[in-house]
Kinemage of the C-alpha trace (Angstrom):
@kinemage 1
@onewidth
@group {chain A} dominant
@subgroup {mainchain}
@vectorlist {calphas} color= white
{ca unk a 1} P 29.546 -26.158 20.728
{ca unk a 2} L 26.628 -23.680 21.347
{ca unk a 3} L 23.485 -24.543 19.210
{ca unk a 4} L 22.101 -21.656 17.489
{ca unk a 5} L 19.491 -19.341 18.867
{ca unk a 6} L 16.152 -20.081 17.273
{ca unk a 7} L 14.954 -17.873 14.710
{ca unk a 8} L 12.510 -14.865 15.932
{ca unk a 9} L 8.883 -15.820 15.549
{ca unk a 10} L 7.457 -14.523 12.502
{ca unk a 11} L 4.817 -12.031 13.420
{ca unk a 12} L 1.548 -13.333 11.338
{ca unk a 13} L -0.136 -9.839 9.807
{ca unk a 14} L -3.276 -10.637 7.964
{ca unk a 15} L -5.918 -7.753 6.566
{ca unk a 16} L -7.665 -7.228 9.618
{ca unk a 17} L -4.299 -6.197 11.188
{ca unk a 18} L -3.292 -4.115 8.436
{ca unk a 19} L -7.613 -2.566 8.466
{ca unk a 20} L -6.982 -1.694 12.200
{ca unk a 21} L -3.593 0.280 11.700
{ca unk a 22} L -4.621 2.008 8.588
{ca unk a 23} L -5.329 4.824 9.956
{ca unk a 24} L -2.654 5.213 11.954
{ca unk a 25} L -0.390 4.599 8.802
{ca unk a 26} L -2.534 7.216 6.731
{ca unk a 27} L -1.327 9.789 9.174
{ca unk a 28} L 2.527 8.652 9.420
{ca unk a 29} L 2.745 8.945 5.814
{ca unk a 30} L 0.869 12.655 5.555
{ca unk a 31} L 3.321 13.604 8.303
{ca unk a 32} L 6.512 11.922 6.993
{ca unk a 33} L 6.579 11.815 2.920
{ca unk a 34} L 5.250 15.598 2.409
{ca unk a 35} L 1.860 16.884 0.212
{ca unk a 36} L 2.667 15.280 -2.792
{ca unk a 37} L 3.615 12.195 -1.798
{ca unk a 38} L 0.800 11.709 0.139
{ca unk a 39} L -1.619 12.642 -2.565
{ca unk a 40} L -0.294 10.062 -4.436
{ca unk a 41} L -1.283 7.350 -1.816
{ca unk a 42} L -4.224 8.336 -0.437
{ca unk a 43} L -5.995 6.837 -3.592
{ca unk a 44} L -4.176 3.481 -2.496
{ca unk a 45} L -5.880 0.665 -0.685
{ca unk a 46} L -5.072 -2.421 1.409
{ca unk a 47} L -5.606 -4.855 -1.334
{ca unk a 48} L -3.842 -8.371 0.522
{ca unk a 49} L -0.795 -9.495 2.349
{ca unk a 50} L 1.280 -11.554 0.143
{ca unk a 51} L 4.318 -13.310 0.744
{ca unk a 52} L 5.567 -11.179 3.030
{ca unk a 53} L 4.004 -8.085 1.215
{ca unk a 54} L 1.478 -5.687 1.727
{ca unk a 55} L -0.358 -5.131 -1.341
{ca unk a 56} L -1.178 -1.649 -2.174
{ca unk a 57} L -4.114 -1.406 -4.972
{ca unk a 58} L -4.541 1.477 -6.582
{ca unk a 59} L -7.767 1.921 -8.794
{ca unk a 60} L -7.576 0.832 -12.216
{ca unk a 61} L -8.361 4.240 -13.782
{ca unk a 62} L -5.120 5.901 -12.297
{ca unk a 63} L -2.576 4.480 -13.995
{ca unk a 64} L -0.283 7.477 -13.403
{ca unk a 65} L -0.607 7.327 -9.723
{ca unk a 66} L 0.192 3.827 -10.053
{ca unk a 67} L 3.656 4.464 -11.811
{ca unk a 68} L 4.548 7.372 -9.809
{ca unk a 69} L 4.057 5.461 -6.785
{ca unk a 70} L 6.014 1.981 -8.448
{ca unk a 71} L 8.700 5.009 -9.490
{ca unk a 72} L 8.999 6.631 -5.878
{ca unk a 73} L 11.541 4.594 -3.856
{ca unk a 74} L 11.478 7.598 -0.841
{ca unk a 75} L 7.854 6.636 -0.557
{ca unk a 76} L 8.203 2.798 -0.788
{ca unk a 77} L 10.874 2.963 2.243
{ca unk a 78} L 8.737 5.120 3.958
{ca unk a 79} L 5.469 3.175 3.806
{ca unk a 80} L 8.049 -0.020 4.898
{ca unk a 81} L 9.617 1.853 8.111
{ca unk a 82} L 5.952 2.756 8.722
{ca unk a 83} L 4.229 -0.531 8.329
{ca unk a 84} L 7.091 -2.633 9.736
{ca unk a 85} L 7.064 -0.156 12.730
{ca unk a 86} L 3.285 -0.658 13.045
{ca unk a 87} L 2.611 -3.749 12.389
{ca unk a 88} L 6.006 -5.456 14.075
{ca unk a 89} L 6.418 -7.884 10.692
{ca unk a 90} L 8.941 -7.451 8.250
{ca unk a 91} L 6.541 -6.528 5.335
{ca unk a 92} L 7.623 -5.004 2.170
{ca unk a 93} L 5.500 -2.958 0.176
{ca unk a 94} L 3.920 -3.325 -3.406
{ca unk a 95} L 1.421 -1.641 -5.595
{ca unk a 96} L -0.798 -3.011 -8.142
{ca unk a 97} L -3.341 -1.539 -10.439
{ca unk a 98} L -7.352 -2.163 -9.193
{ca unk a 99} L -9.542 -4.323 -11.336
{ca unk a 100} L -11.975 -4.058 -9.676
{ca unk a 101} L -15.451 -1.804 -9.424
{ca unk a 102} L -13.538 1.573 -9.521
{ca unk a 103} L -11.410 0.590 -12.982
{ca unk a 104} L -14.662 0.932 -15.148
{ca unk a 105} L -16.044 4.478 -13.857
{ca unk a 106} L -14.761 5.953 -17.000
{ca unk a 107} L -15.531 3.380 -19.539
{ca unk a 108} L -18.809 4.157 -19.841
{ca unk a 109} L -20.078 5.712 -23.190
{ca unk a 110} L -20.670 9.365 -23.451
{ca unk a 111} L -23.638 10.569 -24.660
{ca unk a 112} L -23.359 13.512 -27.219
{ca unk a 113} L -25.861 16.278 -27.036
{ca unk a 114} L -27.837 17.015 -30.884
């Protein structure tokens, strides 16, 4: 009785993988999910990779970008062909809203004029 084959060795992505094909993936997806999609993620970020995920953050004052993107499985399968392809791991892809810097650029108070 044959022993199985061992399993293929993970690939180990981390964020200075996913920094170095950025732009590379930028480009795929401009080329491959159209104008509108694209506007959509170009206000994405590498946020983390995450149990098998790469972590897509999307600034906290663009909520609807954020659910049209969550909303846009065409998009999601592209960015996973593209990153998989890339990268050679099996990542999936996830958004999350920023908390960061960018979500309080419009929560400051505005001044009336007299």
């Amino acid at each position: 009785m044959e022993e199985p084959a061992p399993p293929a060795e993970a690939v180990a992505v981390d964020m200075a993988a996913i920094d170095g094909l950025w732009p590379a993936l930028v480009a795929r997806v401009r080329d491959e999910a159209g104008p509108r999609r694209h506007a959509l993620f170009r206000e994405t970020s590498p946020a983390a990779v995450e149990d098998g995920a790469l972590v897509l953050e999307v600034p906290g004052h663009l909520p609807f970008h954020l659910a049209q993107l969550q909303e846009d499985d065409r998009l999601t399968a592209i960015l996973t062909s593209v990153v998989q392809e890339l990268s050679g791991a099996p990542l999936r892809v996830h958004y999350r809203s920023g908390e960061g810097a960018q979500s309080g650029l419009f929560d400051a108070p505005v001044e009336e004029e007299p």
